[in-house]
C-alpha positions, 0 to 999 in steps of 0.5 A: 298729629295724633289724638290724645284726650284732656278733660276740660273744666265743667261751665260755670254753669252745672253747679246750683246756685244752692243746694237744692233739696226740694224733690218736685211734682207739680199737682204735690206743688199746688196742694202744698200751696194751697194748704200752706195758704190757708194755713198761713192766712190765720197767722198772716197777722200775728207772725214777724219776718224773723219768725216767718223766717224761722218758719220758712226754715223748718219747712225747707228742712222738711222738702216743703218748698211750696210752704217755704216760699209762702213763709219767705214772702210773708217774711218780706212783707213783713220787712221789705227791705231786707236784702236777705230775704229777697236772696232767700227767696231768689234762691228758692225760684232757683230750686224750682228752675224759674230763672226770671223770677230768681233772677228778678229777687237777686237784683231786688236783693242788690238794690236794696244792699249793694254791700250784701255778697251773697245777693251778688255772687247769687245774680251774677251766677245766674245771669250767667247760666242765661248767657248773659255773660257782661252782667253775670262777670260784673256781678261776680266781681263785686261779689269777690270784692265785697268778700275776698275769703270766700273761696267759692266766690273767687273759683267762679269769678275764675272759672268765668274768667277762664271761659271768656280766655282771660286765663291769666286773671283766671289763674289769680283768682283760682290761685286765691280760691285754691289757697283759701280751701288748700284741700279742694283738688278740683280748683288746683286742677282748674288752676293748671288749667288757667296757668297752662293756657296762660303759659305758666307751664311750671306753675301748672305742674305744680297746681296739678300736683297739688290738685292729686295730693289732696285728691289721689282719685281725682284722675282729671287732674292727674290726666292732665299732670301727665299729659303736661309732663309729657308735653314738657319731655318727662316722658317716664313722668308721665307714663307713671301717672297714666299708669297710676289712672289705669290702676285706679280705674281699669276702664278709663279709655280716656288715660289708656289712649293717652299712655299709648300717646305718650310711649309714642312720643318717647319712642316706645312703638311696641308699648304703645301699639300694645296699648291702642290695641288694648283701647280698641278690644276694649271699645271696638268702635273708637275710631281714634283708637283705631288711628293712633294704632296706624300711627304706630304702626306706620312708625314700626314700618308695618304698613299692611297693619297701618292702613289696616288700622287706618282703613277701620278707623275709616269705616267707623268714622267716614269723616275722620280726616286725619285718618284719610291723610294718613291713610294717603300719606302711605299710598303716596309713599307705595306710588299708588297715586290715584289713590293718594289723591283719593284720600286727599280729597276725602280729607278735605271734604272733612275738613277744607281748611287741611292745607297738608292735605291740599299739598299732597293732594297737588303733589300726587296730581302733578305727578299723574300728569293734571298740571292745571287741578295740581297747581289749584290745589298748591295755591290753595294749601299755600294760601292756608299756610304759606309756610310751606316750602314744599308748596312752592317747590312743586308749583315752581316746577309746574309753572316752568313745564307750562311755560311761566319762566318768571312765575317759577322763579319767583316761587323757587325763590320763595321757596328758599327763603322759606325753607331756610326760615323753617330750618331756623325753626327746626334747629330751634325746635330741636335745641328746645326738645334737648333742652326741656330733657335736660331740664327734667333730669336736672342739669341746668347748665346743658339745658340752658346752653340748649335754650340759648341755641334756641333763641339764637336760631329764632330769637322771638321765640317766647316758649323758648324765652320761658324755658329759660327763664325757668332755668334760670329761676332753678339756677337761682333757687340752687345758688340760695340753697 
């Protein structure tokens, strides 16, 4: 398959818990603090918590941080059970990078108010930068609760959500947090994110869409508008937005790998190979440049050029499986069966699990004559996938030259039945390919004819239920105009 490139949303983690201002040098610290001490000592008696407050606040402003912890802790003497001030200063071990005592203030701060979000938004987000992903996720929960408008609250109970695959309640939350700031396009572009992996492909358009129109540079979410569009057959649509990447930032290797993949799948072999040479002059050692290359020129019938291309992806990346698949893929096409069988093996060592390769791998083997190696190595790519028609074709024929009569009818049997389900499939898939390309260009009618061929060659099909129901809502939406 060939590589394309989607940038995914940080952790939850890089962002600090609050803006940390403090620059830090440990012997400064101490001089800090032990002036800041005897400073603090003559007026330890005289001073209330809002004015130690106070004071805590003037010295963070200067990048005091020693004497603004001093000036916090003075204040909490002073009012113990303020939620606030324990917070205050949870967030100040957090500018310091002292988890323990950051996260032992938080919860002092949510104990003393349950009620006060910030305390809990503070520990849920640094329970979970510990990993401690079942405290953190119940915390930030009561944060949002406690304080459905903030914005920030929302995009990190969603961005948690989203790392633990609970997209569809990643998408709400994300949904609200987007609409409470409307002008923050990285919380539309995480909102795409969480409605494509949730299905909600439509729907990821549009937040993708609304990430670009408040951020134009934001070539993540534009990166990734084109690659779902792409996926959803608007090839023009896509290639336009990679274009408008490349216009923006030249040496984005990452958007020219992707248009080169889209006018690939449109059909466009010169394009494309024109711009996955491009990616490699550029990065002389991208290896999945160098790949996507002998794709295409495979494709074009130039096969000198692919295992060429194949064979330099190869030698910058000697673990690059698909690239070894490939380049055996051609020699069994040349009848160069050693070295099919070669590359096979290569695959494989990269990655065992590559059911493909393990079938050709048989297949070449068979054909030099090694039944007993070629038969192992068909029953291991059907136990991998055993949707494979082929897989128990050849076994067939192997079980029938060493004298198995049952054994290779049962498995041409299977082989039937097999291949009439995975025609079913590609008559599916071919309905739904010409009814997404309708679609794009509007007409309704054919691409729910299209959809509904679709569900009558594999009526369980929920992409292809998806699409319709798509249809169906434009139909609707028509009809109301």
């Amino acid at each position: 398959m060939t590589e394309r490139f989607r940038r995914m949303p940080e952790r939850l983690s890089p962002s600090p818990i609050a803006s940390r201002i403090f620059p830090y040098n440990e012997p400064t610290m101490l001089r800090r603090m032990l002036s800041a001490s005897v400073a603090l000592c003559a007026l330890c008696s005289a001073q209330s918590a809002d004015e130690w407050k106070a004071q805590a606040l003037a010295l963070k402003s200067k990048g005091d941080i020693a004497g603004a912890l001093a000036a916090l802790e003075r204040a909490a003497e002073r009012a113990p059970a303020s939620a606030e001030l324990q917070d205050e200063i949870g967030v100040v071990f957090d500018g310091l990078n002292r988890p323990p005592e950051a996260i032992a203030h938080f919860a002092r701060a949510a104990q003393l108010n349950p009620n006060f979000a910030p305390a809990q938004y503070h520990l849920g987000t640094a329970y979970w930068l510990k990993n401690e992903r079942e405290k953190g996720l119940a915390a930030l929960q009561r944060a949002a609760a406690l304080d459905p408008k903030n914005p920030e609250y929302r995009r990190r109970l969603g961005t948690a959500y989203y790392e633990l695959a609970r997209y569809a309640e990643a998408a709400r939350e994300l949904r609200e947090a987007a609409e409470l700031q409307p002008a923050d396009g990285e919380t539309w572009n995480r909102l795409g994110l969480a409605r494509e992996r949730a299905g909600d492909l439509w729907n990821a358009i549009e937040a993708y869409r609304k990430a670009v129109e408040a951020e134009p540079k934001n070539t993540n979410a534009r990166n990734n508008l084109a690659l779902l569009l792409v996926q959803m057959h608007s090839y023009d649509k896509g290639i336009e937005e990679f274009r408008k990447i490349l216009e923006l930032e030249p040496q984005n290797g990452v958007a020219r790998m992707n248009l080169g993949f889209a006018l690939l799948r449109k059909g466009d072999l010169d394009q494309a190979a024109a711009h996955f040479q491009e990616a490699t002059r550029r990065n002389p050692n991208l290896a999945a440049g160098y790949y996507n290359l002998g794709l295409a020129l495979k494709e074009k019938k130039d096969l000198k050029g692919a295992i060429a291309a194949l064979k330099k992806a190869i030698e910058i990346d000697s673990r690059f499986a698909e690239a070894h698949y490939t380049l055996g893929a051609i020699y069994w096409q040349q009848g160069k069966l050693s070295e099919t069988a070669g590359e096979m093996r290569a695959a494989i060592a990269s990655r065992p699990g590559y059911s493909e390769a393990w079938y050709l791998l048989g297949a070449a083997l068979r054909q030099r004559g090694d039944l007993p190696d070629a038969g192992k190595a068909l029953r291991e790519a059907i136990r991998l996938d055993p949707h494979n028609p082929d897989c128990y074709t050849v076994l067939a024929e192997i079980l029938k030259k060493q004298g198995d009569d049952a054994g290779s009818r049962a498995m041409a049997v299977h082989a039937v039945q097999i291949q009439r389900e995975k025609q079913a499939q590609q008559a599916a898939a071919q309905h739904l390919s010409a009814g997404a390309e309708r679609l794009a260009k509007g007409d309704l009618a054919g691409a729910e004819r299209q959809f509904r061929l679709a569900l009558a060659a594999a009526p369980n099909w929920d992409q292809a239920k998806r699409y319709l129901e798509e249809t169906e809502r434009r139909k609707e939406a028509a009809r109301g105009k």
